[in-house]
TIBA-532397 format. One record per residue (C-alpha): residue in one letter; chain; x, z, y. Coordinates in steps of 0.2 Angstrom, whole numbers. Each point is the difference from the previous one (the first is absolute). Layout:
N
<A,A,<X,Z,Y>>
...
//
This chain:
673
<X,A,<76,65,-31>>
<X,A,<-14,9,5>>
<X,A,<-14,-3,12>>
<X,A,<-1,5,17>>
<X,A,<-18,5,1>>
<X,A,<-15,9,14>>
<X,A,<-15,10,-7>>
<X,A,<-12,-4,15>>
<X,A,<-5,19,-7>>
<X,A,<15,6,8>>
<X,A,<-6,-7,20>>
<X,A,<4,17,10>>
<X,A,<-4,-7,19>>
<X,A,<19,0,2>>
<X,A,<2,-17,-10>>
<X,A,<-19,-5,2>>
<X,A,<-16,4,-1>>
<X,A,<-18,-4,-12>>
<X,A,<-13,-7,6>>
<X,A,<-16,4,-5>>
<X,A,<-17,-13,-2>>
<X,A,<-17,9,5>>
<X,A,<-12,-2,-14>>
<X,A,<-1,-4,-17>>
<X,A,<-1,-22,-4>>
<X,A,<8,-3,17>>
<X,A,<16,-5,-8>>
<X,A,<8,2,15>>
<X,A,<20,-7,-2>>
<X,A,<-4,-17,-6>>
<X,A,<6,-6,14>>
<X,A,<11,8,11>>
<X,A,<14,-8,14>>
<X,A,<9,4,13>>
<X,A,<-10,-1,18>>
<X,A,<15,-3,11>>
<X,A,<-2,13,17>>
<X,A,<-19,-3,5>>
<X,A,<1,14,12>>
<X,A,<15,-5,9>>
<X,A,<7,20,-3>>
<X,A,<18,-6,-7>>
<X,A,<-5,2,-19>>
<X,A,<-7,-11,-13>>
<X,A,<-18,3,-7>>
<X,A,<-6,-3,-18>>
<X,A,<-17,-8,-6>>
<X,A,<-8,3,-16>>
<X,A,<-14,-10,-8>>
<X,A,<-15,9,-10>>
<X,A,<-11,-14,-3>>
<X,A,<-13,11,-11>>
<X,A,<-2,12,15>>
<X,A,<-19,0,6>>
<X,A,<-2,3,20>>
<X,A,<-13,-12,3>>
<X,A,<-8,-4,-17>>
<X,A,<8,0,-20>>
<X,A,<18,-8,0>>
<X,A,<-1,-3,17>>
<X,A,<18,4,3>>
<X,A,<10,11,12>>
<X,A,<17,-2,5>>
<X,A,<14,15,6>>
<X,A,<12,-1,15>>
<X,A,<12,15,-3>>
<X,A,<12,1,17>>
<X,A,<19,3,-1>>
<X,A,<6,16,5>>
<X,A,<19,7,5>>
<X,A,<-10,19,-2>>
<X,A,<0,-2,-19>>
<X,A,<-11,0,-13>>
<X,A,<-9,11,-11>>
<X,A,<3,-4,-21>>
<X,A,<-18,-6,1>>
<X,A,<-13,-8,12>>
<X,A,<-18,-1,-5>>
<X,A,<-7,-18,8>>
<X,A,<-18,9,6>>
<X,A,<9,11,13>>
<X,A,<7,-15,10>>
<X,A,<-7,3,18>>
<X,A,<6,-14,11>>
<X,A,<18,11,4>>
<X,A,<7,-1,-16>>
<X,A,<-7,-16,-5>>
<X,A,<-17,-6,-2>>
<X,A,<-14,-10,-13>>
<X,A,<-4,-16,1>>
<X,A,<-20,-4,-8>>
<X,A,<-5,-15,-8>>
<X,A,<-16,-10,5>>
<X,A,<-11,-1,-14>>
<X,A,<-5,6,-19>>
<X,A,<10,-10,-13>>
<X,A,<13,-8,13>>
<X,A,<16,8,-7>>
<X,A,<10,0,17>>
<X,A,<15,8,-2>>
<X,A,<5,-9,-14>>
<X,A,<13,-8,8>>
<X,A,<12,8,15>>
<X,A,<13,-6,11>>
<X,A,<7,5,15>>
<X,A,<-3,-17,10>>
<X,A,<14,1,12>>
<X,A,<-7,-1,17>>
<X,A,<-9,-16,0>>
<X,A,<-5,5,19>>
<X,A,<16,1,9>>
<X,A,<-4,14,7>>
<X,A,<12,10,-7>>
<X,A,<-8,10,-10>>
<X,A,<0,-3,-21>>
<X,A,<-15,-5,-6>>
<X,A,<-9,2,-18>>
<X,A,<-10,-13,-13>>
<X,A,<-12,6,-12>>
<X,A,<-10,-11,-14>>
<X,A,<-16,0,-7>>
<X,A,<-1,-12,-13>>
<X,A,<-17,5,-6>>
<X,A,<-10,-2,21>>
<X,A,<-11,-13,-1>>
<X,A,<2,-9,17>>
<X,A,<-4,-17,-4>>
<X,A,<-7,1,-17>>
<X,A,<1,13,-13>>
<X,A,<19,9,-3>>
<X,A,<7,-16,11>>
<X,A,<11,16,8>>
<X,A,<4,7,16>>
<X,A,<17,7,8>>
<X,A,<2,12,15>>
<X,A,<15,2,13>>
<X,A,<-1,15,8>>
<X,A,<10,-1,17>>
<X,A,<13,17,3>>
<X,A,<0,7,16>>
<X,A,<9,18,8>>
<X,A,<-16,7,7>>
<X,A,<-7,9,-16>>
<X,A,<-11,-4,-16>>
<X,A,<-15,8,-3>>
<X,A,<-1,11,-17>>
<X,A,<-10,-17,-6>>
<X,A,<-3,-18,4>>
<X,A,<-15,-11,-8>>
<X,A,<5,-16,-2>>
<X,A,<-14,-6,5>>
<X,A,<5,4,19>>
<X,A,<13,-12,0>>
<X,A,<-5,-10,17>>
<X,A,<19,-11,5>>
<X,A,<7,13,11>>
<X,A,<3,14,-17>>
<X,A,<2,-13,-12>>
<X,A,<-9,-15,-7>>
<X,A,<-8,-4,-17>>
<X,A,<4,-17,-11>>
<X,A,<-14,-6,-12>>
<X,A,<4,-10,-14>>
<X,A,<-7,-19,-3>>
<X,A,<-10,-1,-15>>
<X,A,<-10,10,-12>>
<X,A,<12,7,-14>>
<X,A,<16,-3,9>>
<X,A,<9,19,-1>>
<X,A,<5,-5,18>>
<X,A,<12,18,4>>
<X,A,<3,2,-15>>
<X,A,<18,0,2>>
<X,A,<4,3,20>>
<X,A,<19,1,8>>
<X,A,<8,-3,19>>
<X,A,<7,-15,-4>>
<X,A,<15,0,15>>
<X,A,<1,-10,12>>
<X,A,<-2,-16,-8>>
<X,A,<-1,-12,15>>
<X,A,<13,7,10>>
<X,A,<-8,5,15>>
<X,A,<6,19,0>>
<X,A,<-18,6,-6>>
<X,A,<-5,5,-20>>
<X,A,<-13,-9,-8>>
<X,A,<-9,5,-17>>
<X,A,<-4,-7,-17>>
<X,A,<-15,5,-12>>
<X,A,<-3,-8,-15>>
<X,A,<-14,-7,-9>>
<X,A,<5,-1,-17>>
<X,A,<-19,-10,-6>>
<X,A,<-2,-11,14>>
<X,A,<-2,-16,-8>>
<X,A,<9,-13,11>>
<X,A,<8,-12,-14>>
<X,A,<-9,6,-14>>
<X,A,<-10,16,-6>>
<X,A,<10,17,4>>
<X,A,<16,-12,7>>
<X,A,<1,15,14>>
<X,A,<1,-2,20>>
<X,A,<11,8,8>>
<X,A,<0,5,21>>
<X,A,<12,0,14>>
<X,A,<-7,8,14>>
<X,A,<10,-1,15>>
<X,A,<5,16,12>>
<X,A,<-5,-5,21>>
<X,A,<0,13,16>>
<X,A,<-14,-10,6>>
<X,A,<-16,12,-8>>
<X,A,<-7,-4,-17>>
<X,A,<-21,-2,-1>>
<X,A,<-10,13,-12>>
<X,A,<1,-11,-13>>
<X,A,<10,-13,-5>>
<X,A,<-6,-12,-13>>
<X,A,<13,-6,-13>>
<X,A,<-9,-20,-2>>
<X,A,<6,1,20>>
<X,A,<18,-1,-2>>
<X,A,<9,-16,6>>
<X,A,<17,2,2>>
<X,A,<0,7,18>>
<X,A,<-8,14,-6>>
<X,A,<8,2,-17>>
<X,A,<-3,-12,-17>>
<X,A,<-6,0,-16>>
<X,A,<12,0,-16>>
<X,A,<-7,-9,-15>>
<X,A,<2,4,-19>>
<X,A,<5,-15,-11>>
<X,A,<-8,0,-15>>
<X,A,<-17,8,-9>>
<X,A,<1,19,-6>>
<X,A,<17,2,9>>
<X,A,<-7,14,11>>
<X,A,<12,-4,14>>
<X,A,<-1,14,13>>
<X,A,<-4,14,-12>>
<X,A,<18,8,7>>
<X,A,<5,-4,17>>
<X,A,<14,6,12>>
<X,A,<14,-3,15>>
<X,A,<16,-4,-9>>
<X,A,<12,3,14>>
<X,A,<12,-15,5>>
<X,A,<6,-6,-17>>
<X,A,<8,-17,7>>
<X,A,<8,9,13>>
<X,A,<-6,-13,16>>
<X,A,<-8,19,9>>
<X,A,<-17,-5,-4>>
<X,A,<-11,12,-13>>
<X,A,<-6,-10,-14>>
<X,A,<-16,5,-13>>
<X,A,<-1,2,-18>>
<X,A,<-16,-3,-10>>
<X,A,<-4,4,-18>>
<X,A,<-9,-11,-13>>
<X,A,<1,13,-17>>
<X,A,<-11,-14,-9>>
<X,A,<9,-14,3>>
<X,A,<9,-12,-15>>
<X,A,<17,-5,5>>
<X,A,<8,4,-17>>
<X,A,<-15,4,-10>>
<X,A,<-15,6,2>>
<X,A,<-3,15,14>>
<X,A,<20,1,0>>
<X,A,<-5,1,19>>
<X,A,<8,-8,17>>
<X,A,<3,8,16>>
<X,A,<3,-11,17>>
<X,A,<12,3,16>>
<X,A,<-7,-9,14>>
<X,A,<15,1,16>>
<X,A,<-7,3,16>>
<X,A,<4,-12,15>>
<X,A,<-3,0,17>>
<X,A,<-4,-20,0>>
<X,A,<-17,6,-4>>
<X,A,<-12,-5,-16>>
<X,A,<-15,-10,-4>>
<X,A,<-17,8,-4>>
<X,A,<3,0,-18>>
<X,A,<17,1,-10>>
<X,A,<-3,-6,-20>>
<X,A,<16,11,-12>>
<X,A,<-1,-16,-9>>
<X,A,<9,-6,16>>
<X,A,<14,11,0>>
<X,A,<18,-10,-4>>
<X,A,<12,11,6>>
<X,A,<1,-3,19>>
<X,A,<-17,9,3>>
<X,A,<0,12,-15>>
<X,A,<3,1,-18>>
<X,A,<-7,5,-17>>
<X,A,<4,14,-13>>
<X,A,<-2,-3,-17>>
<X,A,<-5,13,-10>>
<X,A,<10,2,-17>>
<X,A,<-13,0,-15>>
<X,A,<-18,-3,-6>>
<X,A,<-10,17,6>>
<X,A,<13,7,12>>
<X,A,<-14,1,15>>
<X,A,<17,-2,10>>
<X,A,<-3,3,18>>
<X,A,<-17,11,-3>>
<X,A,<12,12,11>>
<X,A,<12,-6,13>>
<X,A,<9,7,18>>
<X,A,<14,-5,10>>
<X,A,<15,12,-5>>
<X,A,<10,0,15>>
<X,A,<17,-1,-3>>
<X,A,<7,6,-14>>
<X,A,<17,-8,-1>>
<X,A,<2,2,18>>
<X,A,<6,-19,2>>
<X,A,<-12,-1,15>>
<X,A,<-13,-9,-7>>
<X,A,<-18,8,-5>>
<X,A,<-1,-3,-18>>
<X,A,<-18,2,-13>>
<X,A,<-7,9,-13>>
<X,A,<-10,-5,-13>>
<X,A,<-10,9,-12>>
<X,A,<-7,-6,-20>>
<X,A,<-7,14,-6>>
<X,A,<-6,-8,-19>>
<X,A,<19,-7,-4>>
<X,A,<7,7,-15>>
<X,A,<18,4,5>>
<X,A,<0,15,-12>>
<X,A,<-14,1,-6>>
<X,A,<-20,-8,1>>
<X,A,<-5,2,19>>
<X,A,<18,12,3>>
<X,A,<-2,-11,15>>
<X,A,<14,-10,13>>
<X,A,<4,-2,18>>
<X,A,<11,-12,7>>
<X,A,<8,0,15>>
<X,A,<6,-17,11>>
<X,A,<14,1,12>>
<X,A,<-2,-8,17>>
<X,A,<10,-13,5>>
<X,A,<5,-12,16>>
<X,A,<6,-16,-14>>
<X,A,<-16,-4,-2>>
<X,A,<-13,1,-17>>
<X,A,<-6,-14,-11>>
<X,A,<-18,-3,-3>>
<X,A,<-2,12,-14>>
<X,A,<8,13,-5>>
<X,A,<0,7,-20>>
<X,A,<2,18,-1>>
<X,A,<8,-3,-16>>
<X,A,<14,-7,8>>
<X,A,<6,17,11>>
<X,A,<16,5,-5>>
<X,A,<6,15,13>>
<X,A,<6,-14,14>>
<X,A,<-17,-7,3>>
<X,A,<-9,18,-3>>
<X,A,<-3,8,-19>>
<X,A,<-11,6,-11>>
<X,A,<-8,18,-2>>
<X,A,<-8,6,-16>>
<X,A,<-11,13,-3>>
<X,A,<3,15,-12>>
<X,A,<-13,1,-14>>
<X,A,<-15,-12,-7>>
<X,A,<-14,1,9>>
<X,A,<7,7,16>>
<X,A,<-7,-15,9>>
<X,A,<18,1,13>>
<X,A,<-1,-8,14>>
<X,A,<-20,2,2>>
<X,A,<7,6,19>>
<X,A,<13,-6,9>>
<X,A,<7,3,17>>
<X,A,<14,2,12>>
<X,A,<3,19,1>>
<X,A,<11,-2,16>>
<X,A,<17,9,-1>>
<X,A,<-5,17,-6>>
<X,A,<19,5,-6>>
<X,A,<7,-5,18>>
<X,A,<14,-11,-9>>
<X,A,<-4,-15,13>>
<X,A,<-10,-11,-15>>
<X,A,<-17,-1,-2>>
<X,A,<-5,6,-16>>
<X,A,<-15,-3,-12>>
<X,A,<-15,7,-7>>
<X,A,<-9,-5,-18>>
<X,A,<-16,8,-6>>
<X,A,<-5,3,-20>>
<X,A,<-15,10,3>>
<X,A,<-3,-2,-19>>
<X,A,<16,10,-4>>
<X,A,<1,16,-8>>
<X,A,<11,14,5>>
<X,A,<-12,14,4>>
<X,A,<-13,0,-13>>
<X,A,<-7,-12,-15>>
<X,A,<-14,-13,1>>
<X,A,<-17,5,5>>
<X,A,<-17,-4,-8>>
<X,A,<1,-15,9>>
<X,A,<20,-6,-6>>
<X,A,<6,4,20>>
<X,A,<16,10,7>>
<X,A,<6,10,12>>
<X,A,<13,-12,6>>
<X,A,<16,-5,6>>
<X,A,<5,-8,13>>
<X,A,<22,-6,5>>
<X,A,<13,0,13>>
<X,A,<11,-14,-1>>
<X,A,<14,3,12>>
<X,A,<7,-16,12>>
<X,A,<18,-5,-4>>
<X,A,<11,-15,2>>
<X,A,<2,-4,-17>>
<X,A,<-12,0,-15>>
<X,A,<1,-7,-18>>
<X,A,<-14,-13,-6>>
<X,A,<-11,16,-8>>
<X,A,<-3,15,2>>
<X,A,<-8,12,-11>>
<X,A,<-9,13,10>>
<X,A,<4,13,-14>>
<X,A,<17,-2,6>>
<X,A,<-3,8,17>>
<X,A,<12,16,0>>
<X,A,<-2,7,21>>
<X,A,<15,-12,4>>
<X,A,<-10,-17,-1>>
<X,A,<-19,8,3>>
<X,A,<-10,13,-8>>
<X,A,<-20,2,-9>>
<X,A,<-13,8,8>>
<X,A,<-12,9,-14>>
<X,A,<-18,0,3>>
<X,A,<-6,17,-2>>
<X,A,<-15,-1,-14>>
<X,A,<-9,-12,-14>>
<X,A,<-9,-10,8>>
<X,A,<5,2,19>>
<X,A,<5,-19,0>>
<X,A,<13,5,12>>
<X,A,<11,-17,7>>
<X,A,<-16,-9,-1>>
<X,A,<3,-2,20>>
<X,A,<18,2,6>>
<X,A,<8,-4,17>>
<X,A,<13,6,12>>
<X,A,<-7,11,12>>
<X,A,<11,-3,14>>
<X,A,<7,17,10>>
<X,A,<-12,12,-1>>
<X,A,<9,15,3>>
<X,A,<11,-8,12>>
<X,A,<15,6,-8>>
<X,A,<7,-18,0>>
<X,A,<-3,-4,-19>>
<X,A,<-15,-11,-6>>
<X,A,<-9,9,-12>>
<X,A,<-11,-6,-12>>
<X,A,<-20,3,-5>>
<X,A,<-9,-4,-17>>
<X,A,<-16,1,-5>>
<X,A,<-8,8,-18>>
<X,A,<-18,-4,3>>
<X,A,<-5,8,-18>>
<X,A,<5,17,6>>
<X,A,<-13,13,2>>
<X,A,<6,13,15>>
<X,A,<-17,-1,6>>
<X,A,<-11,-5,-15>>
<X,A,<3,-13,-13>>
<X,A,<7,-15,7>>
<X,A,<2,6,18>>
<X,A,<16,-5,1>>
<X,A,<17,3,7>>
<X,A,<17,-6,8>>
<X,A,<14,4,1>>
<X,A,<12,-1,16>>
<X,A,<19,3,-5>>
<X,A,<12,1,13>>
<X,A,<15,-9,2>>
<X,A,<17,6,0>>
<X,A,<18,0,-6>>
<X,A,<-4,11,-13>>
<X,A,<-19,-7,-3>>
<X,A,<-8,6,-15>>
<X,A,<13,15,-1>>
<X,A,<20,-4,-1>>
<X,A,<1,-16,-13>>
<X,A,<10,7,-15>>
<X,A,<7,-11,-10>>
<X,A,<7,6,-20>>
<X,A,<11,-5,-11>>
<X,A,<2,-3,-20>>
<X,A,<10,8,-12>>
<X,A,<12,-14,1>>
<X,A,<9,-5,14>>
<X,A,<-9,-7,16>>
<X,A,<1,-8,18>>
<X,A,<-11,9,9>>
<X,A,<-1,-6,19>>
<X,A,<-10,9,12>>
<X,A,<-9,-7,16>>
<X,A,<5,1,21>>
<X,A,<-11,15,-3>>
<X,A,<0,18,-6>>
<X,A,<0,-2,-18>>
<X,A,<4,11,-16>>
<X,A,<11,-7,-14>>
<X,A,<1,10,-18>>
<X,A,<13,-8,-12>>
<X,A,<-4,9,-13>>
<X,A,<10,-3,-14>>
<X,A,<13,-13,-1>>
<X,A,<13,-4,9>>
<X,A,<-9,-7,17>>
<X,A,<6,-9,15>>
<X,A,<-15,7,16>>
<X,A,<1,-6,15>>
<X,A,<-11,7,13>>
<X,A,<2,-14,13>>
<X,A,<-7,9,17>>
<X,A,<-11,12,2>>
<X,A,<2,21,-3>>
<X,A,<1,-4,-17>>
<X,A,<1,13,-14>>
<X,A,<13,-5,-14>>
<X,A,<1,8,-21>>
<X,A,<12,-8,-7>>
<X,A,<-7,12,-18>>
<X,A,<10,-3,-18>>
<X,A,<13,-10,-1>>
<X,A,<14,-8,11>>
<X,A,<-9,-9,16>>
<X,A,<5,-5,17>>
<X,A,<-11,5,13>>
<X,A,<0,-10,17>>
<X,A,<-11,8,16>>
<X,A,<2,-15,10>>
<X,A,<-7,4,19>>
<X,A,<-9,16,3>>
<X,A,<3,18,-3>>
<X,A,<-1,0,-19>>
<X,A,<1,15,-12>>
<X,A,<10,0,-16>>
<X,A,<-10,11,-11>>
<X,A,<4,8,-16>>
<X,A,<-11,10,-11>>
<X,A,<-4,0,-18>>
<X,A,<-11,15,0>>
<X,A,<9,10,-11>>
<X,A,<18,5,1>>
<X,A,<15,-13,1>>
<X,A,<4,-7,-14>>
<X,A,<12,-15,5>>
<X,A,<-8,-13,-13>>
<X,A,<-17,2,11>>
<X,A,<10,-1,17>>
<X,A,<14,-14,-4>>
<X,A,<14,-4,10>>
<X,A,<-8,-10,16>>
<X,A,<10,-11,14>>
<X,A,<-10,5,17>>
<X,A,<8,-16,7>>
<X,A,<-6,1,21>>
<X,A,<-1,19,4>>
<X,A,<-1,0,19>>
<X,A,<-2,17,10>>
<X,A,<-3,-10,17>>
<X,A,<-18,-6,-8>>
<X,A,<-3,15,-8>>
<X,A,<3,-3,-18>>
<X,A,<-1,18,-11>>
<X,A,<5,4,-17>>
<X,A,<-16,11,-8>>
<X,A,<3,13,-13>>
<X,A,<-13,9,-10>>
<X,A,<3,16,-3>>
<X,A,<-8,1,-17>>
<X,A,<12,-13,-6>>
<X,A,<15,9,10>>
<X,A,<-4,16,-4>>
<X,A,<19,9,6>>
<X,A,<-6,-4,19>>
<X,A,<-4,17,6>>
<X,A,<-5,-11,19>>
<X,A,<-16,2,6>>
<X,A,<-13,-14,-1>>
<X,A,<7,-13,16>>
<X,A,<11,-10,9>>
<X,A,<17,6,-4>>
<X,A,<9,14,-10>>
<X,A,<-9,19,8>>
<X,A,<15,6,-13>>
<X,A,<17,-9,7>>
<X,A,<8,5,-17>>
<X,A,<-11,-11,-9>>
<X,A,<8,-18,7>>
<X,A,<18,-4,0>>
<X,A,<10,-16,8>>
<X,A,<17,1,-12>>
<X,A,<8,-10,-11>>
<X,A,<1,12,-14>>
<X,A,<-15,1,-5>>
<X,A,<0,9,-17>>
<X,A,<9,13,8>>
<X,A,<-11,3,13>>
<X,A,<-13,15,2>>
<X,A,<-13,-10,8>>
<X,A,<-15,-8,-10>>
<X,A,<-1,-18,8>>
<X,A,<17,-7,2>>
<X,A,<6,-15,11>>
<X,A,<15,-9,-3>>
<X,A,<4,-8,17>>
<X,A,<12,-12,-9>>
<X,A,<-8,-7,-14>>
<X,A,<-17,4,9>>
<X,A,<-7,9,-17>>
<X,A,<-13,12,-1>>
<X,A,<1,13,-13>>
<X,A,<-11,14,-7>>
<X,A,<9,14,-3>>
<X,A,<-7,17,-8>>
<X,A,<16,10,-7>>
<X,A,<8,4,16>>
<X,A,<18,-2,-1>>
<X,A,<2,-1,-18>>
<X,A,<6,-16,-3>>
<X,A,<-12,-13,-5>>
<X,A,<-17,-1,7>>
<X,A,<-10,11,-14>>
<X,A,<-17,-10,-2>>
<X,A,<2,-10,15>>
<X,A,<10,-14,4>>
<X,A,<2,-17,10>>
<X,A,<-18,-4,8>>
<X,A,<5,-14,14>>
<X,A,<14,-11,7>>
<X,A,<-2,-5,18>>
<X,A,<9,-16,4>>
<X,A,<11,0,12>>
<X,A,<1,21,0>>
<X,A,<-8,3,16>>
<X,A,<2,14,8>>
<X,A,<-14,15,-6>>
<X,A,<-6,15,10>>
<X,A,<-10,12,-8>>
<X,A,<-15,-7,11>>
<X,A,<0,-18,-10>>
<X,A,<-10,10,-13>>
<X,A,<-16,6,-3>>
<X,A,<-6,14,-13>>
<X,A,<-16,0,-7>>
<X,A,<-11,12,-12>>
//
């Protein structure tokens, strides 16, 4: 089987677009999300980090809104012509503050109905030198302007959030959090991965809660008390708790969004193996300060990561639903395991449930029931560096996935400094999965790869689903390649791919030489036997079936589904076999494709039908007839026939059998050059 596989090269405008960074070391992309509708205009908007950018002193930090448009897209957009109608910039405060680092859209934590975005600084220095700052910026429908200085942020277009100690990273991870107290607003959590609560670099984590009430200018993280949000502590010294931090959905199923939180440095199974935390949501309310020490399996639980040096939750998302048993289900990234290979990389992904979870769960123990395993390709791929949910972008009704490696290699070798250009995976939802999956397995039917463009692009460093950006009712997806150099070295790109049932181009799915089951997808899909004696099922979708050498039984399923056969050369019947078209049906608009190269008698012009009626017979003497394609209405054989009525079939022969021997009209086929 080979890969099903996207050049982001090959991004037209029609299936997405590029996106360009300004200036050379802005390394805009290293953050990038989806901004839910901040304008209220029907279509999701994107943000993009570029931490490096310099508005308002060195590494300052910009941000990028890019607005949602049913009018299209050009195949690329260059972030310094944003003008407050197409999207608009977003400046950080000070040199050296790094905001942008971290995006989010934050849901809209004012309730006024409108979605609102989170930005982090990790580097601002609000109380005490990089102790970190985060920004909500409220959305609204009466228009940005081109730009917006942070600095202006007053209450009533947003509010700022400073971190509590010197050192802390405070927005170093940022995220809407759900609604985690139930009270039908959306709160937020950032993460302060070396706040020092139960040891040195133990990690901090905070909920802040949504309210239509009005939010100060600033909000000081040291305030919180559990009316207004709480504080989530690390366990242990060096664990880093916070350093990833994100809504998980509903994974108990009780309809109330719960948090996951990444420790990449914890020691459950060895050391820096890494544990990640659920925390559930209620609507019973919480105390100032929740300890992960605390969580037994009635408020939370723990995730074990799998070996020493895993770094097991550096990266982790909710997934949705990607088995569509109702229940929001995780993912969670390890990007130093060793599944094939040093630092090939694993994610792991954790099925929600209403039975309830014990107080720790070991990733070593999912087994396709409770969730599986996902292994990166190569050593040093570092898989699963980027996780996310990447919405349903194949419109099958299951959320699928998205894993970055931005250390693979497809498009170019290693650079001076050992980097690639990056590869980033689609993991379609489905109701069944085995314990493990390889993602050098993915063919078109079960997901597809997404190749970064040059060495050293980084591309999948920063992956997300980009909600409906087009409004074509598909999510599409954006990833960011901050090494690439549109605008200057290191300037940086991202990518926005749009969604679709035949995203990335029509999955095609190929065989062996020896004889396969190739199943294709609810989609449209193209399934190429080639040798062997094959059994293709194209399941639903306008699927395009070639059965090639040897003896195979091809199944269209649902759809309007051609049959295709050409060899690109003339017939020769040990190149063509003998196929079974099992379910040809003219009322969904199945048609049998013949190449004229390989049928080279047909005198009919290139099209639907015979433009020469001689050319097709129904009859069930077929070697004596004169016409080249034959149908026998009995037997429901095809044949090839070059000699006329000479008895025999002269190099031709047998070609097809259609069960059942439906009826054929010169109509059913199609002739192709």
């Amino acid at each position: 089987m080979v890969i099903s596989s996207f050049n982001l090269s090959n991004l037209d405008g029609t299936n997405g677009f590029t996106i360009n960074g300004i200036a050379a070391g802005d390394y805009s992309g290293r953050s990038v999300s989806s901004a839910g509708d901040v304008n209220n205009d029907g279509f999701d908007d994107l943000i993009i980090g570029a931490y490096n950018a310099d508005p308002n002193g060195d590494s300052s930090g910009q941000s990028y809104v890019v607005f949602g448009s049913s009018n299209g897209f050009s195949s690329t957009l260059n972030l310094s012509n944003l003008n407050g109608a197409n999207g608009f910039t977003i400046n950080g405060i000070a040199a050296y503050d790094y905001s942008g680092w971290s995006v989010s859209s934050a849901g809209d934590v004012n309730n006024d109905g409108f979605d609102d975005l989170i930005i982090g600084a990790y580097n601002a220095d609000p109380n005490g030198t990089n102790s970190g700052q985060s920004y909500v910026v409220f959305g609204k429908s009466t228009g940005f302007d081109a730009t917006l200085n942070l600095y202006n942020l007053d209450g009533t277009n947003g509010f700022t959030i400073n971190g509590i100690a010197a050192d802390d990273y405070s927005g170093e991870s940022v995220s809407s959090a759900g609604d985690v107290n139930d009270d039908g607003i959306a709160d937020l959590i950032i993460g302060a991965r070396l706040a020092d609560p139960n040891g040195l670099y133990s990690g901090q984590s905070y909920v802040v809660f949504g309210k239509s009430t009005g939010f100060d200018a600033t909000l000081n993280l040291y305030n919180l008390d559990g009316t207004n949000g709480f504080t989530i502590n690390g366990i242990a010294a060096y664990d880093q708790s916070g350093a990833s931090v994100s809504s998980a959905g509903d994974v108990n199923g009780d309809g109330i969004d719960d948090l996951i939180i990444g420790a990449y440095l914890a020691d459950p199974n060895g050391t820096n193996s890494g544990q990640s935390y659920v925390v559930f949501g209620k609507s019973t309310g919480f105390t100032a300060t929740l300890n992960l020490s605390t969580l037994n399996g009635t408020n939370g639980f723990t995730i074990n990561g799998i070996s020493s040096s895993d770094f097991s939750g550096r990266s982790i998302s909710s997934a949705g639903d990607v088995n569509n048993d109702g229940f929001d289900d995780l993912i969670i990234g390890a990007y130093a395991a060793n599944a094939n290979g040093f630092y090939s990389g694993q994610s792991y992904v954790v099925f929600g449930k209403s039975t309830g979870f014990s107080s720790s769960l070991n990733l070593s123990s999912l087994n396709g029931y409770n969730g599986f395993t996902i292994n990166g390709i190569a050593a040093y791929d570092i898989s699963g560096a980027s996780v996310s949910s990447a919405g349903d972008v194949n419109s099958d009704g299951f959320d699928d996935l998205i894993i970055g490696a931005h250390y693979a290699n497809p498009n170019g070798f290693a650079n001076a400094n050992g980097f690639y250009s990056g590869q980033s995976y689609v993991v379609f939802g489905n109701t069944g999965f085995s314990a493990t999956l390889n993602l050098s397995t993915l063919n078109g039917a079960n997901g597809f790869t997404i190749n970064g463009i040059a060495g050293g692009d980084y591309s999948g460093t920063s992956i997300s689903s980009a909600g409906d950006v087009n409004n074509d009712g598909f999510d599409d997806l954006i990833i960011g390649a901050p090494g690439a150099d549109p605008n200057g070295t290191n300037s940086g790109q991202s990518y926005v791919l749009f969604g679709g049932t035949n995203i990335g181009g029509t999955p095609e799915v190929t065989g062996t030489p020896g004889a396969d089951t190739l199943p294709g997808t609810i989609n449209k899909d193209i399934i190429d036997g080639k040798a062997g004696n094959d059994t293709i099922d194209g399941k639903a979708g306008n699927d395009l079936l070639i059965g090639g050498a040897g003896n195979d039984t091809l199944v269209g399923g649902i759809g309007a589904d051609r049959f295709l056969y050409d060899t690109n050369a003339r017939f020769d019947s040990s190149a063509i076999g003998l196929d079974t078209i099992s379910d040809f049906k003219q009322s969904q608009g199945d048609k049998i494709v013949l190449d004229k190269t390989t049928f080279s008698a047909i005198t009919s012009a290139v099209g639907t039908g015979f433009s020469n009626a001689s050319n097709f017979e129904v009859t069930t003497l077929g070697a004596a007839s004169t016409a080249v394609i034959v149908y026998n209405p009995v037997t429901g054989q095809l044949f090839y026939n070059t000699n006329g009525s000479v008895a025999g079939f002269g190099i031709g022969g047998p070609f097809a059998i259609l069960t059942g021997a439906p009826t054929l009209a010169a109509s059913d086929f199609v002739l192709q050059a």
